[in-house]
N, C-alpha and C positions, 0 to 999 in steps of 0.2 A: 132938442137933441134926442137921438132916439137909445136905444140899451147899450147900442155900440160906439156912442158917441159922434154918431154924422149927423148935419146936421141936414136936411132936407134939401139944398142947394147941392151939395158933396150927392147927397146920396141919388140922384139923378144922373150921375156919372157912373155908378156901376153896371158893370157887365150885367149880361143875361147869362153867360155861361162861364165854366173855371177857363183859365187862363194856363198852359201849359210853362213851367218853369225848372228852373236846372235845383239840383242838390244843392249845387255851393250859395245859389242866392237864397237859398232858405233858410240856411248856414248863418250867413249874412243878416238876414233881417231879426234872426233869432239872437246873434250876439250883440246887435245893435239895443235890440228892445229890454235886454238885461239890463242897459244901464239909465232905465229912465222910470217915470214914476207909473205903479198900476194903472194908474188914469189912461196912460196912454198904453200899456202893455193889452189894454182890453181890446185896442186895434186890432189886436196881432192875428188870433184865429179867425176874423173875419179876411184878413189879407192872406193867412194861409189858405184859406177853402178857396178864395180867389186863384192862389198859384202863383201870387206875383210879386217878387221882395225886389226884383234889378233899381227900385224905386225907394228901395226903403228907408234913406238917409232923408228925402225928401217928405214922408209919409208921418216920421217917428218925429225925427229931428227938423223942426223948424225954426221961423223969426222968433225970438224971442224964447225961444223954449214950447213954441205953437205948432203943430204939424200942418203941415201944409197940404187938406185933406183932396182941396180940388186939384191940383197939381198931381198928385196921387192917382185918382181914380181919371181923370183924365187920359192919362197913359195908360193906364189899365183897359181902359174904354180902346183906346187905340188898337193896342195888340190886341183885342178880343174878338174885333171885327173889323183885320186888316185890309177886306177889299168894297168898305164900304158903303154896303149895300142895308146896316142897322142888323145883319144876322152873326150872332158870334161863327167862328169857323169850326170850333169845336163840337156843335152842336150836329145830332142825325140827320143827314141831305142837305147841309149847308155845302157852301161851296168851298171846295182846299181850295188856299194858294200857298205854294210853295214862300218859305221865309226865306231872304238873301243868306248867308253864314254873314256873320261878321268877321271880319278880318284880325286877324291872330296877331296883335301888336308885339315891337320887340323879339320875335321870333323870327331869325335870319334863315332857319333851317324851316319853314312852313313859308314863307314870304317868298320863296322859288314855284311854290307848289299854285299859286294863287295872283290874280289878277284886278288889280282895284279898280272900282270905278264908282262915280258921285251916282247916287242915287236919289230921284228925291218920294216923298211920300205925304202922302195926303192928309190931314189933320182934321179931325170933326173942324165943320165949321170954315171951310174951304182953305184954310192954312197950308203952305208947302214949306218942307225945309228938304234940307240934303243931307245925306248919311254917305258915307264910307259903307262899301260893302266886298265881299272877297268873292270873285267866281273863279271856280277850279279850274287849271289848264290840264292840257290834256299832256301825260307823261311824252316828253322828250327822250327818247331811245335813239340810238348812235352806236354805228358800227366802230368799237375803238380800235381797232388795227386790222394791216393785209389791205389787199387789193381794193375793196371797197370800205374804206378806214373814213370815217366821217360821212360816212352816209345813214340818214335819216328811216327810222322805220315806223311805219304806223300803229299804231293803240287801238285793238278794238273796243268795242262798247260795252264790253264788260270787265268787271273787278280782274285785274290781273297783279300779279306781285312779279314784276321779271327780274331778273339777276342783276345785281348791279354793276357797274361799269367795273367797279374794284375788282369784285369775284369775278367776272369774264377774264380780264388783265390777268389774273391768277392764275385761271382754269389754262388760259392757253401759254403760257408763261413756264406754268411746269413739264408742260406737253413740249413747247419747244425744248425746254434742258435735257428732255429723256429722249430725246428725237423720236417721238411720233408723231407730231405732227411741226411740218411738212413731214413729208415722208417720202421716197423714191417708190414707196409701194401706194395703189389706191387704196385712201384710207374713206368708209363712210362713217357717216353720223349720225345718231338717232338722238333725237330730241322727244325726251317724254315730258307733257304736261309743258309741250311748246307754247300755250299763252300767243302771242305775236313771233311766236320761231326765234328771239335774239340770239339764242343760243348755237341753233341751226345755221342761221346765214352770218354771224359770227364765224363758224365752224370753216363753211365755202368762201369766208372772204379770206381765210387764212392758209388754204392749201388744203382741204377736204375734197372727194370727187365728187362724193354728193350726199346728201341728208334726206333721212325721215323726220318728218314731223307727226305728231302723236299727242288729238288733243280730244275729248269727247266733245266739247261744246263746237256748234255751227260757225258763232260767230268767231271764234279764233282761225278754225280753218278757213274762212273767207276770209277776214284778215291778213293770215300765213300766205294766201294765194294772192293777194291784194300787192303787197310785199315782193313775190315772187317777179311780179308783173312790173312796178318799180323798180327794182336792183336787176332786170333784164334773168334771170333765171330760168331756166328753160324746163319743162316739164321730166324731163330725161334726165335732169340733176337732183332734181327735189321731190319729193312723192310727198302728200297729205292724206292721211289717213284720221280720220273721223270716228273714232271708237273709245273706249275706254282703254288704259294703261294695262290693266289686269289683261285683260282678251287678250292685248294684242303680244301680251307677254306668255300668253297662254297658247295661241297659234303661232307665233314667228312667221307671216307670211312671206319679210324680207330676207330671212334665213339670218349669217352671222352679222355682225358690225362691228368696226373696231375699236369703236367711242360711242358710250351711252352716256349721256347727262339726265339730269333728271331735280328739276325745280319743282318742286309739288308747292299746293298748298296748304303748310304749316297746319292748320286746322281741322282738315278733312279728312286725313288720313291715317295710318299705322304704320309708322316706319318697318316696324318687326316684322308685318306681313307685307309690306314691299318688299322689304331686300330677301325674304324669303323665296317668294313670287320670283323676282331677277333671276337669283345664282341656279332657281331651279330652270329659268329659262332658257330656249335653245339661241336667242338671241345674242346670247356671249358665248366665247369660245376660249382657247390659248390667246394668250396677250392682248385681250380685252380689256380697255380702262375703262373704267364704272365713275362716275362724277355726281355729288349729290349735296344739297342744298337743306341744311337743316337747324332748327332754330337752337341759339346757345342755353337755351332754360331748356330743352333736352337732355343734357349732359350728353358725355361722349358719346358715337357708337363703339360698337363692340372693335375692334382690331380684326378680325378674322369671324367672317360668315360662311356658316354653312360648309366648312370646310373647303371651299373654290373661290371665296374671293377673299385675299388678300391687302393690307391695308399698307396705303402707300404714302398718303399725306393726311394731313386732320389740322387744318388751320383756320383759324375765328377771325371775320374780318366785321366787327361792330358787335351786334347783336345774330350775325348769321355764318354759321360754321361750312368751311367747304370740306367736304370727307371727299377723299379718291381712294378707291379699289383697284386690282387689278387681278385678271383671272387668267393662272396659272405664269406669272409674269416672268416677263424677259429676265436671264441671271445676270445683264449688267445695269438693270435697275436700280436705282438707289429705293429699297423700300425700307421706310420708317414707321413700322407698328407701335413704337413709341409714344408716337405723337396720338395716340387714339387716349389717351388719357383724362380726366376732369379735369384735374391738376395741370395739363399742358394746353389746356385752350381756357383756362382763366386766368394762363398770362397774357399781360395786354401787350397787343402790336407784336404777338407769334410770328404774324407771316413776315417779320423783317429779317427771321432766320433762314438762312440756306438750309 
């Protein structure tokens, strides 16, 4: 046996390289090994420099009070050199391969987002077994109401957070009460930090005459236009403009709108110097409604910006707050400055109030 207690049989199962592991199984192997005798706790920093505890019931705890050291290093040996070829993956110019995710058991709210299938995998030693694995489906976006209501819109290929079906239902829900939209007058739309447009063709399935979309990344405006070309939209209805928010808030090349929305995301930005940026923009005008997307660990915004835009609603629906503005607004508006408080969007299930 050698200082570490393996014995030369075991010890021909260990990696050439660390093995990459999560926080919690090291958690794991650490309160595991508290309850047994130093003999075996002297395992424990050779299995930490390894990186690999998801084993550790099996390594620490075995038959008889024995660890079960080849079973152990075994699996270690696995994950070290999952496509292989005898070179760990973690090592300089080995070859990646990407890990399946494992499938998030018992969670009904991640088990939508995800697609299982049997996979199997190779074992030193020409062995196969099967594994459950989870591959990501690609977000399901749906027009929920108007003219084109149930119709399907595509995801581009990159990280997007779009509005969700709830906040949409919202957003045009209090539009219809205040009558602006339908409207007897052409109302357009501009969609900042449109992602996939949901918001935008949202807008024209519900009585809009036509929308800007407003994204800097390529692949959303190819997307947006992808989109366009599906739901039959006609160049004349929808304009894609390719720039950043700031610019385009800074030139107005579309002139007024009458509905701005605006999904940003949560991370990236300054709210403070966004709605700065807006209210000082030519983009808005009289009875201009402002729509905006903002995370509830924000706390409220402010009730009144800038002196021009005016606060109209402020309701939380989960963890995402929908604030509405309105600039210089109609006098048979119902406007609720009220509702822009801390206090009123950390009660739960606000938006079931008129």
């Amino acid at each position: 046996m050698s200082s570490c207690g393996l014995s030369e049989r075991a010890a021909g199962f260990i990696p050439a390289g660390p093995v990459s592991c999560s926080a919690r199984q090291l958690c794991t192997l650490r309160e595991v090994c508290k309850q047994h005798p130093p003999g075996q706790q002297a395992l424990v920093p050779l299995a930490l420099r390894h990186g690999r505890a998801n084993v550790a019931r099996h390594f620490v705890v075995g038959r008889q009070g024995r660890p079960q050291l080849r079973d152990f290093w075994l699996h270690m040996a696995v994950s070290a050199d999952p496509s292989g070829d005898g070179v760990p993956a973690e090592e300089p110019g080995a070859p990646q391969q990407a890990k399946p995710k494992r499938f998030p058991r018992g969670r009904y709210e991640q088990m939508r987002k995800y697609k299982v299938i049997r996979q199997g995998v190779t074992l030193p030693g020409g062995r196969r077994r099967w594994q459950k694995v989870a591959i990501p489906l690609e977000p399901r976006l749906r027009i929920t109401g108007g003219t084109a209501r149930g119709r399907r819109l595509e995801s581009p290929p990159v990280y997007v957070r779009p509005a969700m079906a709830q906040v949409r239902e919202a957003c045009f829900s209090i539009l219809r009460e205040l009558q602006i939209l339908p409207s007897r007058q052409p109302v357009r739309f501009l969609d900042l930090f449109c992602g996939a447009g949901t918001m935008g063709f949202e807008a024209l399935s519900r009585g809009a005459s036509s929308a800007v979309f407003v994204d800097r990344s390529p692949e959303c405006c190819a997307c947006v236009r992808r989109n366009m070309s599906k739901l039959g939209v006609g160049e004349g209805i929808a304009l894609v403009r390719e720039t950043t928010v700031e610019e385009y808030l800074a030139t107005a090349p579309d002139g007024v709108l009458q509905i701005v929305a605006l999904t940003p995301p949560y991370e990236e930005i300054s709210y403070d110097e966004l709605l700065r940026t807006l209210s000082q923009s030519a983009v808005i005008s009289e009875r201009t409604v402002v729509m905006l997307e903002y995370p509830y660990e924000l706390g409220s915004l402010p009730p009144v910006i800038e002196n021009r835009l005016i606060g109209m609603r402020n309701r939380r629906y989960g963890r995402t707050v929908l604030g509405m503005y309105a600039c210089q607004p109609d006098p048979n508006w119902d406007m609720r400055t009220e509702e822009f408080t801390d206090a009123f969007i950390r009660r739960r299930r606000n938006y079931l109030t008129s």
